[in-house]
C-alpha positions in Angstrom: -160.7 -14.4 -39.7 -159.0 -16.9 -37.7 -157.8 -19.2 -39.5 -156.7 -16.8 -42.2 -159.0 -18.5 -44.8 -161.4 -20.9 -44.8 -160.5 -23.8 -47.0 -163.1 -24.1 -49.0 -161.6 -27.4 -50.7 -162.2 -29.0 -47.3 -165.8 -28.3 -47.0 -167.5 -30.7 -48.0 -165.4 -33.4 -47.0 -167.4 -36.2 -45.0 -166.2 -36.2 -42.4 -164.8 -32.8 -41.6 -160.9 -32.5 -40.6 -160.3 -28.9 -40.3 -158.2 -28.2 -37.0 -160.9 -26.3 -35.0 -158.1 -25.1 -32.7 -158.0 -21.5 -34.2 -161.8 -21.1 -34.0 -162.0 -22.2 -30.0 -159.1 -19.9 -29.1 -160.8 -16.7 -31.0 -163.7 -18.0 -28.5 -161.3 -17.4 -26.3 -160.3 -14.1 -27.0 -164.1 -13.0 -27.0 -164.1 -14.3 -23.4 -161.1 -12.3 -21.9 -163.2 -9.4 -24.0 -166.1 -9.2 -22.4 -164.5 -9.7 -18.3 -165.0 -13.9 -18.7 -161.2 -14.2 -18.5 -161.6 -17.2 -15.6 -163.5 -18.8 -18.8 -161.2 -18.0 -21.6 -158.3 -19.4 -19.1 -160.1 -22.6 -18.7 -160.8 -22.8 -22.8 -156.5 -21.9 -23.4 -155.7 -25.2 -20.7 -158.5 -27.3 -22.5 -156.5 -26.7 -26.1 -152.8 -26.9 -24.3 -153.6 -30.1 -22.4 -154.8 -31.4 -26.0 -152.2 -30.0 -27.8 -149.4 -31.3 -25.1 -150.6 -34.8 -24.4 -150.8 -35.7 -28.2 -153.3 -38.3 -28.3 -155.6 -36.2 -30.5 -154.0 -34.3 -33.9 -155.4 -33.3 -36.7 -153.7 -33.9 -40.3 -152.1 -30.3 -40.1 -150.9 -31.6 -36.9 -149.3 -34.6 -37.8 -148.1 -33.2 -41.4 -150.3 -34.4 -43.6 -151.3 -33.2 -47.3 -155.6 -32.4 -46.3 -157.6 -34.8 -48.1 -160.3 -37.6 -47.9 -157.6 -40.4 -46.6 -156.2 -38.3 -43.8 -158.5 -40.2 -41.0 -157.1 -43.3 -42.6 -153.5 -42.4 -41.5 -154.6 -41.4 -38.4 -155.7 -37.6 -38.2 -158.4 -36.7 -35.9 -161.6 -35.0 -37.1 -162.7 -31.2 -36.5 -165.7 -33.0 -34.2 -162.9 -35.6 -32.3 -160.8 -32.2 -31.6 -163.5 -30.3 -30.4 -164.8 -33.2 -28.3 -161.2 -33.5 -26.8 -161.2 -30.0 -25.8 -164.7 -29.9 -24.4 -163.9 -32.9 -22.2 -161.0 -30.9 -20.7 -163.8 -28.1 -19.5 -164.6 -27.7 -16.1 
């Protein structure tokens, strides 16, 4: 499992704020599996340029106890992180 459990007490938060990060790069992994490694590259920059400009963090991220008021203190959803990396796609 990549994200080596999956945080149940988060579920049903509205909106989500799991970091997604784990989940893409397994996607990744599948990729370089089955020959798409051109593909999986371009999915690794998508996350590093996220990661490495900043501007988008989850609350695991930035430190922050998971909860309802992370968004409040500035944590990114799991849908603005995805978004972020899917705009860095080709």
């Amino acid at each position: 499992e990549p994200t080596h459990g999956s945080a149940p007490k988060y579920a049903e938060l509205d909106p989500p704020i799991v970091n997604p990060i784990a989940m893409i790069l397994s996607a990744a992994m599948l990729l370089d599996h089955v020959g798409e490694e051109e593909k999986a590259e371009a999915v690794r920059r998508a996350v590093g340029e996220v990661v490495a400009e900043g501007r988008v963090r989850t609350y695991d991220m930035l430190r922050l106890r998971g909860g309802p008021d992370v968004i409040a203190k500035g944590a990114a959803t799991t849908e603005e992180m995805t978004q972020a990396i899917l705009e860095r796609l080709p």
